[in-house]
C-alpha positions in Angstrom: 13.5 21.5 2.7 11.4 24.4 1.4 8.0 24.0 1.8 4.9 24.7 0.1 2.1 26.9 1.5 -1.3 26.1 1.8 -4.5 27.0 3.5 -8.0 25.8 5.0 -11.1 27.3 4.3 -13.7 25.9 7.0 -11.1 24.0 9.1 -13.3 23.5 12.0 -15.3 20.5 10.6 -14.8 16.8 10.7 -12.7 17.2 7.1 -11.0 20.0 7.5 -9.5 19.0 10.8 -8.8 16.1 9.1 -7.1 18.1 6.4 -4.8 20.1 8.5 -3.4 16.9 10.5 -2.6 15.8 7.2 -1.1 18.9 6.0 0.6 18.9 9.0 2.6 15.5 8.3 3.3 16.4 5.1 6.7 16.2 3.3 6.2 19.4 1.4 3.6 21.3 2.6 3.1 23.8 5.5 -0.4 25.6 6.3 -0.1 29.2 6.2 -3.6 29.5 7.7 -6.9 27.5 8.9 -9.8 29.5 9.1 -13.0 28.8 11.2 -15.5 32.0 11.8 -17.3 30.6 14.9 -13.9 29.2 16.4 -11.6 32.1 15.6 -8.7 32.8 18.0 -9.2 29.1 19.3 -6.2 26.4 19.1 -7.1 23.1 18.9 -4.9 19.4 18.9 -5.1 17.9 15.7 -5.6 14.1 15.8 -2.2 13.2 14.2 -0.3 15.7 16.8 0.5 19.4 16.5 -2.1 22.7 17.2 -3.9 24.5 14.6 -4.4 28.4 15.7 -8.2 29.1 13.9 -8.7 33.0 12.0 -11.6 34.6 10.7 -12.1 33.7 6.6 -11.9 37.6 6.3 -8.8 38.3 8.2 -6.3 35.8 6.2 -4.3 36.7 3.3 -5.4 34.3 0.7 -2.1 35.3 -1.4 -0.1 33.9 1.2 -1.5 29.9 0.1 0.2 28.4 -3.4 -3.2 26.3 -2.9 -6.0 26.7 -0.8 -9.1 23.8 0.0 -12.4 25.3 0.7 -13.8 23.4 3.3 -16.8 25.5 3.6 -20.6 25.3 3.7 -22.2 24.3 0.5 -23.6 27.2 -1.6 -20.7 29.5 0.2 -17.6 28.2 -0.8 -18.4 29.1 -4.4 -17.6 32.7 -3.5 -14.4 31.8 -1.9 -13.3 29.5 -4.3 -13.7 32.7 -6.7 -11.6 35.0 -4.4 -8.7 32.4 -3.8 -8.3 32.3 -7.8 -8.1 35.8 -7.9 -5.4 35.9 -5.0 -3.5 33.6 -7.3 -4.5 30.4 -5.6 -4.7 26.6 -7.0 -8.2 25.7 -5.1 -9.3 21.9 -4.1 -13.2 22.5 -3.4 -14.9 20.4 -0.7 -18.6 21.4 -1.4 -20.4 20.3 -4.2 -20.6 24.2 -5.5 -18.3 22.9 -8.9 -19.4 19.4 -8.7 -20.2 17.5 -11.9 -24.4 17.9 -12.0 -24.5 20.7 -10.1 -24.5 23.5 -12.2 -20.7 25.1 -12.5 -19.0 22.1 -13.7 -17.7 23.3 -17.4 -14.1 22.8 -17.2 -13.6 22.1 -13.8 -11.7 18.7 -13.4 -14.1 16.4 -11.0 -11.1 14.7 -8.9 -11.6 11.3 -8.9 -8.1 11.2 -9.0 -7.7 7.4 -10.7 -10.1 7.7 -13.0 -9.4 11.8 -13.9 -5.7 11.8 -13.6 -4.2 13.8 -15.9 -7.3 16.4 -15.9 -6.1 17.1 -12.6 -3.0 17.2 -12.5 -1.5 20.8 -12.8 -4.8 22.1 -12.8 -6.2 25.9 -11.4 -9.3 24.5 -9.9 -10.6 21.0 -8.9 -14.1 19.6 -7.5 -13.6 17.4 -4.8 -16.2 14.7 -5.2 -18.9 13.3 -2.5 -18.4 10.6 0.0 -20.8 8.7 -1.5 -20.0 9.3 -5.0 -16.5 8.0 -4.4 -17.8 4.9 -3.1 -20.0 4.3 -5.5 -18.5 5.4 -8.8 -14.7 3.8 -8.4 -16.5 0.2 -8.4 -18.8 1.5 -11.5 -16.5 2.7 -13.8 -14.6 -0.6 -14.8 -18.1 -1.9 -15.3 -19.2 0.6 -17.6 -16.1 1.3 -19.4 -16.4 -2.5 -20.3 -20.0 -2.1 -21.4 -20.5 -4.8 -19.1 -24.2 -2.9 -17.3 -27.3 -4.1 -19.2 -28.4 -0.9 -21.2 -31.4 1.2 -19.7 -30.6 -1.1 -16.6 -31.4 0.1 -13.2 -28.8 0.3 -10.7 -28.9 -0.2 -6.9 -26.6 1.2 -4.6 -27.1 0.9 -0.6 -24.8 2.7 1.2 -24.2 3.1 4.6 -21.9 5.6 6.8 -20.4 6.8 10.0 -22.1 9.8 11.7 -18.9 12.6 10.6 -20.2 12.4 7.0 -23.1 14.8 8.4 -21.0 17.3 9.6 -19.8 18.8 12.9 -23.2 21.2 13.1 -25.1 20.0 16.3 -28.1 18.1 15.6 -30.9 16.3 17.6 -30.6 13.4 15.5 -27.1 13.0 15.8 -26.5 13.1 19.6 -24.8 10.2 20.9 -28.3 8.6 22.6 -30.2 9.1 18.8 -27.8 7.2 17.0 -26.3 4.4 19.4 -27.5 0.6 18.8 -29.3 2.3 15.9 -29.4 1.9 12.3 -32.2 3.8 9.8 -31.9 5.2 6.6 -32.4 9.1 5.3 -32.7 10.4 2.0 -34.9 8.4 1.0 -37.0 8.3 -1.9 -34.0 8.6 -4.8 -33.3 12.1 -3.6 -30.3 12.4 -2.2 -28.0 15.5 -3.0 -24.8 13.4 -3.9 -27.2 12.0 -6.7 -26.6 14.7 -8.8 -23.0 14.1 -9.4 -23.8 10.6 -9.3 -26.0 10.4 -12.7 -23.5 13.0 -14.1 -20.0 11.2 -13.9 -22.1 7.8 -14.9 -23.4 9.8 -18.0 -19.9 11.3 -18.6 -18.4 7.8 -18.0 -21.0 6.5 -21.0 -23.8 5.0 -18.7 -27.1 5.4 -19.4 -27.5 3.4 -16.7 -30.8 4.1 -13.6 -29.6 5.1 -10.1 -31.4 4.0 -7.5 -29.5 5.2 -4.1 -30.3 5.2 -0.3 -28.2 6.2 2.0 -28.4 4.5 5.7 -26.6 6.2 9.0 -24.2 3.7 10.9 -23.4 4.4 14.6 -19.9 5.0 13.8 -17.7 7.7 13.7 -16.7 7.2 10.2 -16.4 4.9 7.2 -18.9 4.0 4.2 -20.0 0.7 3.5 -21.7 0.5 -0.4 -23.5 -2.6 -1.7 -23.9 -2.1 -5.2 -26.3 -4.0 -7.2 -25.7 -4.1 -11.5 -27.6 -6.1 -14.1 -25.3 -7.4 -16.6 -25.0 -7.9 -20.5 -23.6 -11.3 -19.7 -22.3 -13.7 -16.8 -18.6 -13.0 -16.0 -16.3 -15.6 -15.9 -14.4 -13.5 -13.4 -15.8 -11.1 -11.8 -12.9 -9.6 -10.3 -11.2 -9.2 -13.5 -12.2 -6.0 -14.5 -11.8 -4.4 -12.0 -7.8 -6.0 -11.4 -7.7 -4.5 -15.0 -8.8 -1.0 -14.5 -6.8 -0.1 -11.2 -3.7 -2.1 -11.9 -1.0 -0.3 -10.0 -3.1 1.9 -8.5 -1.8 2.7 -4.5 -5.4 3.3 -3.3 -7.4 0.9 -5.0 -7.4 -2.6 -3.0 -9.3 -5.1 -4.9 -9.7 -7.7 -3.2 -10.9 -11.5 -2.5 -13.0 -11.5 0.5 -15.6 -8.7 1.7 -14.1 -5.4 2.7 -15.1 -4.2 6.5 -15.0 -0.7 7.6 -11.9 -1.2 10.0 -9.5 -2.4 7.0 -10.2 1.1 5.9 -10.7 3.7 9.0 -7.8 6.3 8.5 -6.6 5.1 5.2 -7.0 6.5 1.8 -8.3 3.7 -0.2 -11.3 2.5 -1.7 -11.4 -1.3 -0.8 -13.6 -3.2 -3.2 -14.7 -6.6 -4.1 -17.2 -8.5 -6.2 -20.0 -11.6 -6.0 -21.9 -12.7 -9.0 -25.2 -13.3 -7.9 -27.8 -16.1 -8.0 -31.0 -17.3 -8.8 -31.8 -14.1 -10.9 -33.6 -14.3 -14.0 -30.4 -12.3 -15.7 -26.8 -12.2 -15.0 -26.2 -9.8 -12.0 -23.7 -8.8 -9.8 -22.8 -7.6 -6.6 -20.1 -4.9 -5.6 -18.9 -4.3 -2.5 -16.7 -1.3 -1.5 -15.6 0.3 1.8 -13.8 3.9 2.3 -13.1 6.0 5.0 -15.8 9.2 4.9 -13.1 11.5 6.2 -10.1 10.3 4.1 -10.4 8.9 0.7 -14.4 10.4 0.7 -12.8 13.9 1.6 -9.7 14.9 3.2 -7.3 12.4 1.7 -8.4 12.4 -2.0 -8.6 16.7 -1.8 -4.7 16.0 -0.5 -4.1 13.1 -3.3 -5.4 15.8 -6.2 -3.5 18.6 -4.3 -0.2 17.3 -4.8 -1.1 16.4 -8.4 -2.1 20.1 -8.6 1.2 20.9 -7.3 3.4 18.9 -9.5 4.5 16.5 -5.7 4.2 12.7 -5.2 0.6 12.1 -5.6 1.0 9.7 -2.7 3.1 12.2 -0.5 1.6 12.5 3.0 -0.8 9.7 2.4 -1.4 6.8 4.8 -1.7 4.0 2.5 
């Protein structure tokens, strides 16, 4: 079978390892080149099996990819998006360079992939979102597309994640002996990067919604936990309804009946979710509960899911489930 080639931009990190063991098990794809500046010349074991030879970013032939995912640095990746289009290149960017809310988004499809389908699909260029966003906005937009959050309501999303979603940089407050039988949050005060896109893609979705979000480090490797906190318009009679609704069908939406846990969801691409009205409020709210993996669905697996939309494949094709 003929295979399609790709290539990794900033392959050395937690995602794009994770992208070339994917890439790696894929039906139709083959990598034609990983590229890691500090690493080059090093091979490395992937986790799902076969070696990865690292090059220099400046030594590869960017022609040489049908589609290339730019793993890199935010604020750099931008220029390498740029030069992979102009070697002919269908680009998945990981950084938030051509997120939604961040500046360069005109045009650019923001791949949520269930709820921005056909935007990506065949498309030159698409924005990879945040970890957080992704767990966050998937259990928001049946809500708001309902018109089911109380207008000029605030809000609250508490989300908590494995220490990979901070990258493979070494860090004082990251080493094993910081975070271990620990838990504390960061980002606090509502200012968060990932709240840019956040606010945008609510907006776009027709939220005028507040955001209030916090962010709180788990000593795990990876996963996200959210606990999403909406004021309603009006009770629900069933509150898993809309969202059964909205993702009908849908292979990597799980809605389900009791509360989602971090290992249903390690190493699969899926955003579990669930739902509890809440009570003794003074107005109708409701709680949402939703659990991805950081590395897969918050990165790795959804820049794969809109790559083979991109590329005309199986959206599922080289998935886990």
């Amino acid at each position: 079978m003929h295979t399609i080639p790709v290539g990794v931009l900033g392959a050395s990190g937690y995602a794009g390892r994770e992208l070339c063991a994917l890439i790696y098990r894929h039906p139709a794809l083959s990598l034609a080149f990983a590229t890691a500046n500090s690493q080059r010349g090093e091979t490395i074991t992937l986790p799902l099996g076969g070696t990865v030879t690292f090059q220099a970013t400046d030594d590869v032939r960017l022609q040489d990819a049908a589609l290339i995912f730019t793993a890199l640095p935010h604020g750099t990746s931008a220029e390498w998006v740029a030069r992979a289009r102009a070697a002919g290149a269908r680009v998945v960017d990981l950084s938030h360079d051509h997120r939604i809310g961040n500046g360069a988004s005109d045009g650019i499809p923001y791949g949520l992939t269930e709820l921005r389908r056909e935007q990506v699909r065949h498309a030159p260029l698409v924005a990879n979102p945040g970890c957080y966003p992704t767990s966050a906005l998937v259990p928001l937009a049946p809500l708001v597309a309902r018109g089911l959050i109380a207008p000029e309501g605030t809000v609250h999303i508490h989300s908590a994640s494995g220490v990979s979603g901070a990258g493979l940089t070494a860090r004082l407050d990251l080493l094993f002996g910081e975070v271990t039988e620990n838990f504390r949050a960061y980002g606090t005060g509502n200012a968060h990067r990932h709240l840019n896109e956040m606010r945008a893609f609510a907006a776009e979705l027709g939220s005028d919604a507040e955001l209030c979000f916090t962010p709180h480090l788990l000593p795990v490797a990876r996963g996200i936990l959210s606990t999403i906190t909406v004021p309603l318009t009006a009770p629900l009679d069933d509150v898993l309804a809309p969202f059964r609704e909205h993702y009908a069908g849908e292979r990597f939406i799980e809605v389900v009946d009791a509360l989602p846990e971090l290992r249903q969801v390690q190493h699969r691409n899926v955003v579990r979710l669930t739902a509890r009205a809440m009570a003794g409020t003074r107005r109708p709210m409701l709680q949402v509960f939703s659990a991805i993996d950081n590395l897969m669905k918050g990165a790795a697996g959804q820049a794969l899911q809109n790559a083979n939309l991109m590329l005309g494949l199986d959206e599922a094709a080289g998935l886990p489930a």
